[in-house]
C-alpha positions, 0 to 999 in steps of 0.5 A: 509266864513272864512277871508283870513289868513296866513296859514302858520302851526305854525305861528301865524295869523296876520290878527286875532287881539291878546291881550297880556292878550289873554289866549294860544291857544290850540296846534292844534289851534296854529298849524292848525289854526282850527278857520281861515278855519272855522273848528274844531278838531272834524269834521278834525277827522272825515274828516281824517277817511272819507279819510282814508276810502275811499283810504284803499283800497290801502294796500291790492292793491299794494302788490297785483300788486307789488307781481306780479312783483316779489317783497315781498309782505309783505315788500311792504304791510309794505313799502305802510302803512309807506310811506302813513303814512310818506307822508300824516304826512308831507302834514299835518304838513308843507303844513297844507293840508287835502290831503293824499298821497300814491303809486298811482294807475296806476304807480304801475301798470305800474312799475309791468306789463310794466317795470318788467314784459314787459322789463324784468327789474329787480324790483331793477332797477325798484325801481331805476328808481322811485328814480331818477324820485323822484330826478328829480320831486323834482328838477323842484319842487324846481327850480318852473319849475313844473307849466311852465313844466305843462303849456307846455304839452296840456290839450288834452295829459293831458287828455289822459294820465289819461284816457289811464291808466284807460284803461290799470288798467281796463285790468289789473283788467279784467285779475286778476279777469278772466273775460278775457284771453289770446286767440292765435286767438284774442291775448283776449277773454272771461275767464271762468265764472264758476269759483267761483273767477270771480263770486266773483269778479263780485259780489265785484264790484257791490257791490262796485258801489252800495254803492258807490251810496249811499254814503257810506264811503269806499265802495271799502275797503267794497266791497274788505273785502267782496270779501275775506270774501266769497273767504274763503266759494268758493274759497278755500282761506285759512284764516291765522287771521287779527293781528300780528306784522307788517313783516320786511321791510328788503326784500325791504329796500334799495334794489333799483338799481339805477347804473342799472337804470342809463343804457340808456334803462331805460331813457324812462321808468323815463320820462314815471314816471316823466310826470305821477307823474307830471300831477297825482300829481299836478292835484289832488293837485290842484283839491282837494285844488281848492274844499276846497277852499285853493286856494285863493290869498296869500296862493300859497306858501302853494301849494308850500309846498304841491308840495315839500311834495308830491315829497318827497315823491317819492324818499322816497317810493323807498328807502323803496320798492315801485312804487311812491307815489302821492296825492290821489284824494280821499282826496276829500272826506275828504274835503266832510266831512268838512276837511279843515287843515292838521289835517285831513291829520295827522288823515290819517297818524295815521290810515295808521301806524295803518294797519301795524298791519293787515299784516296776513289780507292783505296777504289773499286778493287775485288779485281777491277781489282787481281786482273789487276796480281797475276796479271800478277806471278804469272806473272813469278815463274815465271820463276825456274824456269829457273834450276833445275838439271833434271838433278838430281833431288835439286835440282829435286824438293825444288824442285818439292815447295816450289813446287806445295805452296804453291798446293795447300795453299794455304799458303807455309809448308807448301811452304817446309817440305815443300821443306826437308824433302824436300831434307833427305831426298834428300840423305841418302838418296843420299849427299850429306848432307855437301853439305848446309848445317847451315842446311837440317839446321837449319830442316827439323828445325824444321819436321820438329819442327812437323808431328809435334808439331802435325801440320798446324796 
């Protein structure tokens, strides 16, 4: 188990004695210090491919669901892969973190579904809203009111919020792959299973889950690749070629409204942004570093580094046009593979540069092949209702209420709101309010303030 060192990328380590006739190390050594976490330039590399692998996927699924908002795809493919690049390059080099970063799964979905496509919001305000959430995320970041801010919410509400936006991705991924429809009688009902592109969708998925059972790195990139390789033989997709220069950036750079984010109706959907980018990111930040084993003591100001990293990179997504971007917990992987220095991140940065190059293939990938990728992530966030306290009724019904709201109002906001409130209340209501968090008295409030001054708009 390598000894407790000063991590800091670029510093020289203290704890390891030098002579002054020492030969120089090499750059990556000097700067990744690759000996004191007990790895080397080869098996980083190899971490950062087993990342990159299993989060690739994100290039083809975020232009998908923020095209559907209005927004030009091939901007936003270009916008994904440099923010990704640009985020995970400075976990990498100042944090010296083998953690990825980009536009995060069920933000994007949220921002497309709920925010434009819900509210009728434009994507230029949209953008707005996720630069202004960034601004705010980095301030508590560096005021280091993000752990107190953390502290205060229940890890019930925590637990929900992540397991309700599971819920919502799944009848996101349900809808685009035509396994479910609209219904005037029921409001769902079951689509047409003839159709060769739910068919597909079917197969990518177990597909999907198979191989990913079997340990095979990038088993969603895989299954979605597969998906459209087939929709050009059954599905009529047309075929337009895998490499050609990367499209211009100018449809979405720049391009975000904040003065029209600024409008009070809009106030709730930054809260809505800031608490999932806060309870996504610092969770996944925390959880990947815990199980690489960075946590130890004397290296917190590294997490501290990571934390300003990753808020960074929110503010900078929006300027380039897209949702907001967070550590992926995929980086895991990575860790799996023995990753254990930034080098590992900076391998995935080089790679995600390097898909700007595939436009013509991303912009073949239809809503149906990637439907099967977010379901398959849809289904993992349950999981996180195993952690709830059952016994516990003022626990696990606030809980509850946030998670099912989400998908049945089709709305992350609403569940995020009716679970702060109703935990508000059942705490009040049997004694325990002196148990309660301000944070919760707080944020209710504000929702609470929300639904009877605007109703549900």
């Amino acid at each position: 188990m390598p000894a407790q060192t000063d991590p800091t990328p670029g510093v020289a380590n203290p704890l390891v004695p030098t002579r002054a006739d020492a030969p120089p190390q090499p750059l990556l050594e000097r700067w990744f210090q690759l000996r004191a976490h007990g790895t080397d330039v080869r098996t980083e590399l190899t971490a950062g491919l087993t990342t990159f692998l299993t989060m690739a996927y994100i290039v083809f699924v975020n232009p998908s669901i923020l095209g559907d908002a209005g927004m030009p795809k091939d901007a936003v493919f270009v916008a994904t892969c440099l923010i990704a690049a640009l985020g995970t390059l400075i976990m990498g080099l100042y944090a010296n973190y083998p953690i990825a970063l980009a536009p995060g799964m069920g933000l994007n979905a949220y921002f497309a579904y709920v925010v434009v496509l819900g509210m009728g919001y434009s994507w230029q305000v949209a953008l707005g809203a996720v630069f202004i959430s960034g601004c705010l995320f980095l301030l508590v970041t560096v005021l280091k009111l993000r752990e107190l801010i953390i502290r205060g919410i229940p890890s019930a509400l925590r637990v929900a919020i992540t397991a309700g936006i599971g819920m919502f991705l799944a009848i996101i991924a349900l809808k685009s792959a035509g396994i479910v429809a609209a219904s005037k009688a029921t409001y769902v009902t079951l689509g047409n299973l003839h159709q060769p592109s739910v068919v597909l969708a079917v197969l990518g998925f177990f597909t999907i889950v198979v191989l990913d059972h079997l340990k095979v790195r990038g088993a969603l990139l895989i299954g979605i690749l597969l998906t459209t390789g087939l929709s050009f033989v059954w599905a009529d997709n047309t075929f337009v070629g895998v490499f050609s220069a990367p499209p211009s950036i100018a449809p979405t750079w720049l391009e975000l409204d904040v003065r029209g984010a600024l409008a009070v109706g809009v106030f709730n959907v930054i809260l809505v942004f800031f608490l999932v980018e806060l309870f996504d990111a610092t969770g996944t930040l925390m959880g990947v570093a815990k199980r690489a084993g960075l946590l130890a003591e004397g290296q917190m100001h590294r997490m501290n580094r990571a934390l300003l990293a990753d808020s960074g990179a929110i503010f900078a997504g929006s300027l380039l046009g897209t949702s907001s971007t967070t550590a992926y917990i995929e980086s895991a992987s990575g860790v799996q593979a023995g990753g254990r220095t930034g080098l590992t991140a900076v391998t995935v940065a080089v790679l995600f540069l390097a898909c700007l190059m595939i436009s013509p293939l991303a912009a073949s990938v239809p809503a149906y092949a990637t439907a099967p990728a977010l379901f398959f992530v849809a289904c993992l966030m349950l999981r996180e209702l195993t952690e709830l306290d059952w016994d516990d009724t003022t626990e696990v019904i606030p809980a509850a209420v946030t998670a099912l709201s989400m998908p049945l109002t089709y709305s992350i906001a609403n569940g995020i709101a009716f679970g702060f409130i109703c935990y508000a209340v059942l705490k009040l209501c049997t004694g325990q309010a002196r148990a309660v968090h301000p944070m919760v008295w707080i944020i209710g409030a504000i929702f609470l303030f929300k639904f009877i001054v605007m109703g549900g708009h």
